[in-house]
C-alpha positions as CSV (number, residue, x, y, z in Angstrom):
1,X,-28.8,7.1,61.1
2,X,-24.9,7.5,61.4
3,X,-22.5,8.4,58.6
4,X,-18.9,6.6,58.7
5,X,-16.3,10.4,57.4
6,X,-14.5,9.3,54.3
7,X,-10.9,11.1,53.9
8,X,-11.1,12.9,50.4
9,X,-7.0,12.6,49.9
10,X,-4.3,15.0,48.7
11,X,-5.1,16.4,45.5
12,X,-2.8,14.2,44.2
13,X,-4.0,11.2,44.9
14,X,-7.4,12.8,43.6
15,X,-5.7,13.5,40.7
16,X,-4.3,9.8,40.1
17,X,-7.0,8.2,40.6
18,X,-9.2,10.5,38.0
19,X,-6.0,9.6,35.4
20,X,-5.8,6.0,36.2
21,X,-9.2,5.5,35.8
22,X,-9.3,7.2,31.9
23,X,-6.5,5.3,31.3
24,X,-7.9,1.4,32.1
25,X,-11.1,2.7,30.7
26,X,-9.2,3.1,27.5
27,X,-7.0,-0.1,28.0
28,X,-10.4,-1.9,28.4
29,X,-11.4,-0.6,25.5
30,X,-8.4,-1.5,23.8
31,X,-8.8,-4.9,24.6
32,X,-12.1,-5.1,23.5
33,X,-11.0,-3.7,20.3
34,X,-9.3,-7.1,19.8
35,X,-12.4,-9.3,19.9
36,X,-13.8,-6.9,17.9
37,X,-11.3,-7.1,15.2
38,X,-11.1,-10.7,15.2
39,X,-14.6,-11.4,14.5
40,X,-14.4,-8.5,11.9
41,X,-11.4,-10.8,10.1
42,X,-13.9,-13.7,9.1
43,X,-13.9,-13.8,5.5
44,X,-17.5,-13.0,4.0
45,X,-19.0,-13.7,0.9
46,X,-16.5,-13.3,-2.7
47,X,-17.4,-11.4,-5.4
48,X,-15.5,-13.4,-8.1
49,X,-16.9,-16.5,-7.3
50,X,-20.3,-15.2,-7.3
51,X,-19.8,-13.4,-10.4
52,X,-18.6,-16.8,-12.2
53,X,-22.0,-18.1,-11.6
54,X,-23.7,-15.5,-13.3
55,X,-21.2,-14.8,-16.3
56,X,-21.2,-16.4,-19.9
57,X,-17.5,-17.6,-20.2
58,X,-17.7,-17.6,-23.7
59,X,-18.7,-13.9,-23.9
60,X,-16.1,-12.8,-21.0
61,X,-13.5,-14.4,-23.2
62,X,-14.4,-12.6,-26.1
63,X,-14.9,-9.9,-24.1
64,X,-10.8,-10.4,-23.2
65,X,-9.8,-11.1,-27.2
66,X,-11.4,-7.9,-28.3
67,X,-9.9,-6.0,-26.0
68,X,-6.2,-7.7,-26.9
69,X,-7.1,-7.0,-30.2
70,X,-7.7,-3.3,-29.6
71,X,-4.4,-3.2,-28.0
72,X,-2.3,-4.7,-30.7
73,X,-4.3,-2.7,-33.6
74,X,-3.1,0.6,-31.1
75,X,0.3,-0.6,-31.3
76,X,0.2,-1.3,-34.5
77,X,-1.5,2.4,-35.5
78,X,1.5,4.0,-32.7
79,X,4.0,2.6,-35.1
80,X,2.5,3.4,-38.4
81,X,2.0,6.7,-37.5
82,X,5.5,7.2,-36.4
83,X,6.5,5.9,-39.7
84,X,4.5,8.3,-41.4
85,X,5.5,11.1,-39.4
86,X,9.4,9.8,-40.1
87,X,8.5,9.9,-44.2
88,X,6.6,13.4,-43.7
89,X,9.7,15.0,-42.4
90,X,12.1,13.5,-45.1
91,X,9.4,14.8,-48.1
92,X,9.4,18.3,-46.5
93,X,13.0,18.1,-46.4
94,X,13.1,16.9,-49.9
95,X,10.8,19.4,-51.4
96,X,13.0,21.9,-49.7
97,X,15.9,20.3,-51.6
98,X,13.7,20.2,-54.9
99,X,12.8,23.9,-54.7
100,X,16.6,24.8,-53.7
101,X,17.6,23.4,-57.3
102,X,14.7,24.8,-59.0
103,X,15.8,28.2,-57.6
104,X,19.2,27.6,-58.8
105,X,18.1,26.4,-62.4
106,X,16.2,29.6,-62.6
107,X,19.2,31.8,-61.6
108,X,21.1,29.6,-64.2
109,X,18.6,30.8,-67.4
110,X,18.4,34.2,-66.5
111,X,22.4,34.1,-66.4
112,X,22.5,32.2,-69.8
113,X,24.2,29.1,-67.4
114,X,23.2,25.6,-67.7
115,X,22.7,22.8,-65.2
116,X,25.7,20.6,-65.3
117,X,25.1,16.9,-65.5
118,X,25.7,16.2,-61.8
119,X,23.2,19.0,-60.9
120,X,20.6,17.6,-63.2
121,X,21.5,14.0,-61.8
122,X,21.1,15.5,-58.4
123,X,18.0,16.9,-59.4
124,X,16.5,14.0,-60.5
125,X,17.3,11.8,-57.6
126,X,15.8,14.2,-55.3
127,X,13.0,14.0,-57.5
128,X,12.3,10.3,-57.6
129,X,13.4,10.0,-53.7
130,X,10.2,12.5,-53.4
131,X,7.8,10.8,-55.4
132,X,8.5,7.4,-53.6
133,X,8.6,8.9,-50.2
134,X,4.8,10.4,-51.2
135,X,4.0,7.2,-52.4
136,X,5.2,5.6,-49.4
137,X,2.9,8.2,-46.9
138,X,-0.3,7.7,-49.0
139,X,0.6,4.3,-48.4
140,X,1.0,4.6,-44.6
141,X,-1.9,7.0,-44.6
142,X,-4.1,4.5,-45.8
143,X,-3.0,1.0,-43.8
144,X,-3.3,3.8,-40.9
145,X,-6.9,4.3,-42.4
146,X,-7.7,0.8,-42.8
147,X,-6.2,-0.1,-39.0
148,X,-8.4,2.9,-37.6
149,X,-11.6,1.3,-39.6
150,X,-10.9,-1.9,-38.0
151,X,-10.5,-0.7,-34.2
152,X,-13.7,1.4,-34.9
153,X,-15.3,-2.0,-35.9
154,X,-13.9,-3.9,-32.5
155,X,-14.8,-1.1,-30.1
156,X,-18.3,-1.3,-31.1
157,X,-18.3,-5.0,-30.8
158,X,-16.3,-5.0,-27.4
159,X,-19.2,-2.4,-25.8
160,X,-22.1,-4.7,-27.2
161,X,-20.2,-7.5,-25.4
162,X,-19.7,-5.1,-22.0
163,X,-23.2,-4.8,-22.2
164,X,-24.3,-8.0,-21.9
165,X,-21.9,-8.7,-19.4
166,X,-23.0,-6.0,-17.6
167,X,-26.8,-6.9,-17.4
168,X,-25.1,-10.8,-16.4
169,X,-23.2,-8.4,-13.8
170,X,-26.2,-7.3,-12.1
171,X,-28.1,-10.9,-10.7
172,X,-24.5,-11.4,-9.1
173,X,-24.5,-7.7,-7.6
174,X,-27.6,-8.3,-6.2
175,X,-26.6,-11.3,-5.0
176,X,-23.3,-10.5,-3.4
177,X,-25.4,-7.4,-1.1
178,X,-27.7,-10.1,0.1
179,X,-25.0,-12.2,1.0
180,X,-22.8,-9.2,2.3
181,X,-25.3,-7.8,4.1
182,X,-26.0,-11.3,6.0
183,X,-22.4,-11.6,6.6
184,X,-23.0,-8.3,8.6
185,X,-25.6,-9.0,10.7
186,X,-23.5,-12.1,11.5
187,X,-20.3,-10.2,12.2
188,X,-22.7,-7.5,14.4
189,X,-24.2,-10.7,16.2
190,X,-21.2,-12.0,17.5
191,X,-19.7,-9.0,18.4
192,X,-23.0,-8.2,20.0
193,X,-23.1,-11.8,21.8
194,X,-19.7,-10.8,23.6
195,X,-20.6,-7.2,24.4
196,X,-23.6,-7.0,25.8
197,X,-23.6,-9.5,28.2
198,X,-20.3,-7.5,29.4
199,X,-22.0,-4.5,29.2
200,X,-24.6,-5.9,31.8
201,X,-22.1,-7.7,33.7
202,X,-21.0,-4.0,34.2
203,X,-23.7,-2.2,34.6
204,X,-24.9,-4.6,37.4
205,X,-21.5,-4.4,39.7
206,X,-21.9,-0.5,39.0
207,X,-25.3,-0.2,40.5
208,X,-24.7,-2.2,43.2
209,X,-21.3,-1.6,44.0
210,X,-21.9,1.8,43.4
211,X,-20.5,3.2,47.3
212,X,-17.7,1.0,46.7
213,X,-14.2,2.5,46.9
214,X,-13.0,0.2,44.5
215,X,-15.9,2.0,42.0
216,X,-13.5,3.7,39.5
217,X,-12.4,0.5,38.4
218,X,-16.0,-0.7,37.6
219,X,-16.8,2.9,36.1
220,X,-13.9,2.8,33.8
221,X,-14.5,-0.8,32.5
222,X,-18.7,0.1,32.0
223,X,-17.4,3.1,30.0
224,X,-15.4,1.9,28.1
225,X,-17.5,-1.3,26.8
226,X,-20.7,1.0,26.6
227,X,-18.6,3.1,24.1
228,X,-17.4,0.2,22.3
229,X,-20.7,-1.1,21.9
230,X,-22.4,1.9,20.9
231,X,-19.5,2.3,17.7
232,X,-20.4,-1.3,17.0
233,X,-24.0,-0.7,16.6
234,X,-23.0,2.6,14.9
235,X,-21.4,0.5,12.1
236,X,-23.5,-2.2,11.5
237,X,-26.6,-0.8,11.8
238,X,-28.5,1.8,8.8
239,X,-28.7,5.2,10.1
240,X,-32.5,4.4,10.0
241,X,-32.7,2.0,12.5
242,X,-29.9,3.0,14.5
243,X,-31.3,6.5,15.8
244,X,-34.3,4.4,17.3
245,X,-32.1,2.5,19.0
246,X,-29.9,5.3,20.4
247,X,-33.3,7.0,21.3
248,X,-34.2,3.8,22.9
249,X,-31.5,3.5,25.1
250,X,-31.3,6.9,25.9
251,X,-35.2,7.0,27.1
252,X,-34.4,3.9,29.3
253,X,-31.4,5.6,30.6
254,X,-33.3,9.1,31.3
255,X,-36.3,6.6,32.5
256,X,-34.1,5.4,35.2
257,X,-32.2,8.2,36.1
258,X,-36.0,9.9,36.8
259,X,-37.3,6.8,39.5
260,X,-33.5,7.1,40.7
261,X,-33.7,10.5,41.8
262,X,-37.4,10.6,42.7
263,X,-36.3,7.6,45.3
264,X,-33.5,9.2,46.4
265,X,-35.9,12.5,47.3
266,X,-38.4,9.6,49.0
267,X,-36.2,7.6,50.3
268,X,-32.4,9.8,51.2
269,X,-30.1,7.9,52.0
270,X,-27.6,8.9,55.1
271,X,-24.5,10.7,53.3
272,X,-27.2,12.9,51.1
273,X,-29.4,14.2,53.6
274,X,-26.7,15.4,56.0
275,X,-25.1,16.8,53.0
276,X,-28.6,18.5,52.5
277,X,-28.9,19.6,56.4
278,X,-25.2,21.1,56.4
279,X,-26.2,23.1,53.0
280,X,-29.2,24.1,54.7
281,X,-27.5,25.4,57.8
282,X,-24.6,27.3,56.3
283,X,-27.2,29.6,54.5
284,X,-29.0,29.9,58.2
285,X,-32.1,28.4,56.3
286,X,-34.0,25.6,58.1
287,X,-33.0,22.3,56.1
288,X,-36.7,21.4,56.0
289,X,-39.0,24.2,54.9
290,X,-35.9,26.8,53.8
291,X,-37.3,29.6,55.9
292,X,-34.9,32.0,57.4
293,X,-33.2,30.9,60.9
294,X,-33.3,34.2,62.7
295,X,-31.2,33.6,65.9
296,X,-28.5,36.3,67.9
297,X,-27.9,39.1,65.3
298,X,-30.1,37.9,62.1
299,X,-33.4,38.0,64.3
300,X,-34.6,40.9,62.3
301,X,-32.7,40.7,58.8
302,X,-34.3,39.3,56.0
303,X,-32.0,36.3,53.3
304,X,-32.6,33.9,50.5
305,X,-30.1,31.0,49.5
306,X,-28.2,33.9,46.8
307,X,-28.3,37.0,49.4
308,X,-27.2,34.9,52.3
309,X,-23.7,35.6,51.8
310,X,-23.9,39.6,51.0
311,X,-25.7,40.8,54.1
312,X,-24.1,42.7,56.6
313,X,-24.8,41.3,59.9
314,X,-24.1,43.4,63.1
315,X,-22.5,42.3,65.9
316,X,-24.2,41.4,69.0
317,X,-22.4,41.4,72.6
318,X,-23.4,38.1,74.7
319,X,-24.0,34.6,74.6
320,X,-26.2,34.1,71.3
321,X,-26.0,30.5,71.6
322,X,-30.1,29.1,72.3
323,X,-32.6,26.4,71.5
324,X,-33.9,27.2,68.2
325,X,-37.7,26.0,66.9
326,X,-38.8,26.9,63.0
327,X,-41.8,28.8,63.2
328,X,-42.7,27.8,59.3
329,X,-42.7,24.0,59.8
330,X,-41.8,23.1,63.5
331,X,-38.9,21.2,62.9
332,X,-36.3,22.0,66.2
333,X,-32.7,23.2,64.6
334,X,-30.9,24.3,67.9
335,X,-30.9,21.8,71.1
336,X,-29.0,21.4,74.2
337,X,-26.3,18.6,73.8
338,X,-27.0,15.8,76.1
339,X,-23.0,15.3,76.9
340,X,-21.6,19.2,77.3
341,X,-25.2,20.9,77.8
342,X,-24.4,23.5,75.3
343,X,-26.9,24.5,72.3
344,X,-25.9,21.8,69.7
345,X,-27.5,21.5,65.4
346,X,-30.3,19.5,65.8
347,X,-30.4,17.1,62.3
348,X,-26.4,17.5,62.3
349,X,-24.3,14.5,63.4
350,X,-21.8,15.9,66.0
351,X,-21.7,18.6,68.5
352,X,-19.8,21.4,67.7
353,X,-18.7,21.8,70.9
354,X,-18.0,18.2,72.1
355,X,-18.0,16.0,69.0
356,X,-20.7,14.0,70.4
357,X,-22.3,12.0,67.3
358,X,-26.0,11.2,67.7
359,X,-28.3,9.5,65.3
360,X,-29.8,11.7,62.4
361,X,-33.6,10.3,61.9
């Protein structure tokens, strides 16, 4: 088998790829977004409508008078009350006044003075001005009485009335969640209908177009719609059903990555076995069995795969350079090059002498 070398880029152009590729993953799922959103804007089921069905019309407007009524008798108790507290203030101020003169008419008699008639007419005024203002406030006090009597009475008859409503209320809940809940599933089928076949569409040019160079651009858009559709099912579906799915898909997705890589182990394909052989021989291990290659100065050292690089290993005068067999699995690691005749890697593509390439079976 022959391998074609691929040029890995400036970092740079590592680098702008890796950032182009996030961004038209989330452009794609921008875009997506929209459909999304426009099947989300179909109008679903209303609730008023609905409700009309179910509600006694004479009982919601009673319902509405009663609660007019409340408010105007409120009003109505605001203002009374005001005026009451208006007529308190003057009868405080007037008994004030009264007990002013009656301190002055007591000065008078122990002083052997009398009220003068505009005193005593004073008096007097102050006096009837009291007792109408009192009369006035008892009066207040008790249309603020009756008022209070009569909201009491309209309360209670309002919260009979909200009760009925409310057991009308609940045959059109019920039905507006049924109704809701199919507009849902509708709204999660269309959505679904577009997605998934993109999701598939995607999923296919991934696999096979997988050693593409162009594959970042399938990458980003399968991303970006399996995210989409993931939130999707995330929002339509109960919690209840969705972890089976996501447990579902997962399984399937674990399920395939395990035949992927048991293949790939039975069946290597070109790029990853060489990969495995040049692993195998920077670590001086044989690529097949892992046992030590001990050729020129490691003949006698002892190495695993994590030691390899901390040995000390002592220098050797001569030509170390010589066929090489495993002695764990027989595999041949060293050979003479067919081209230059110098002592070539077996399972690696080129000589490292020449640059001949051979086939790697």
């Amino acid at each position: 088998m022959k391998t074609d070398a691929k040029s890995k880029g400036t970092w740079i152009h590592r680098f702008a790829i890796q950032l182009f590729t996030l961004v038209l993953a989330v452009l794609v799922f921008w875009v997506l977004g929209f459909f999304v959103e426009d099947i989300q804007s179909i109008k679903g089921p209303d609730y008023t409508s609905i409700e009309k069905k179910y509600l006694d019309k004479q009982l919601v407007t009673k319902q509405s008078a009663l609660e007019k009524q409340i408010a105007d008798l409120t009003r109505q108790i605001e203002n009374q009350t005001e005026k009451q507290r208006v007529v308190g203030d003057g009868s405080r101020n007037l008994q004030q006044t009264i007990n002013q003169l009656l301190e002055l008419q007591k000065i008078g008699l122990q002083k052997n003075v009398a009220f003068s008639g505009t005193e005593q007419a004073n008096f007097t005024s102050s006096l009837n001005l009291f007792l109408d203002n009192q009369k006035k406030y008892q009066e207040l006090s008790q249309a603020v009485s009756d008022m209070l009597e009569r909201k009491q009475g309209l309360v209670r008859d309002k919260e009979q009335a909200e009760q009925e409503i409310e057991k009308q209320r609940q045959p059109a809940r019920d039905e507006f969640n049924r109704l809701s809940n199919k507009h849902r599933l509708k709204l999660a089928f269309f959505q679904l209908a577009i997605l998934v076949p993109i999701l598939i569409v995607a999923a296919t040019v991934m696999i096979k177009k997988r050693s593409s160079i162009y594959f970042p651009l399938f990458l980003a858009f399968g991303a970006a719609t399996l995210v989409k559709v993931a939130l999707v099912v995330h929002e339509y579906f109960p919690s209840k059903y969705f972890k089976y799915i996501l447990i579902g898909g997962l399984l399937l997705v674990v399920a395939w990555l395990l035949v992927y890589f048991i293949r790939a182990i039975a069946f290597p394909k070109a790029q990853w076995l060489i990969k495995q052989y040049r692993e195998a021989y920077e670590r001086f291990l044989c690529p097949v069995c892992e046992y030590p290659i001990r050729i020129g100065p490691r003949r006698f050292l002892f190495w695993t795969r994590r030691t390899v690089n901390k040995m000390v290993v002592p220098t050797e005068r001569g030509d170390q350079e010589e066929k090489y067999t495993c002695p764990s699995c027989g595999s041949g690691l060293f050979e003479e090059c067919s081209s230059c005749h110098k002592i070539r890697h077996v399972m690696l593509p080129h000589c490292s002498h020449c640059g001949t390439e051979k086939e790697i079976k």
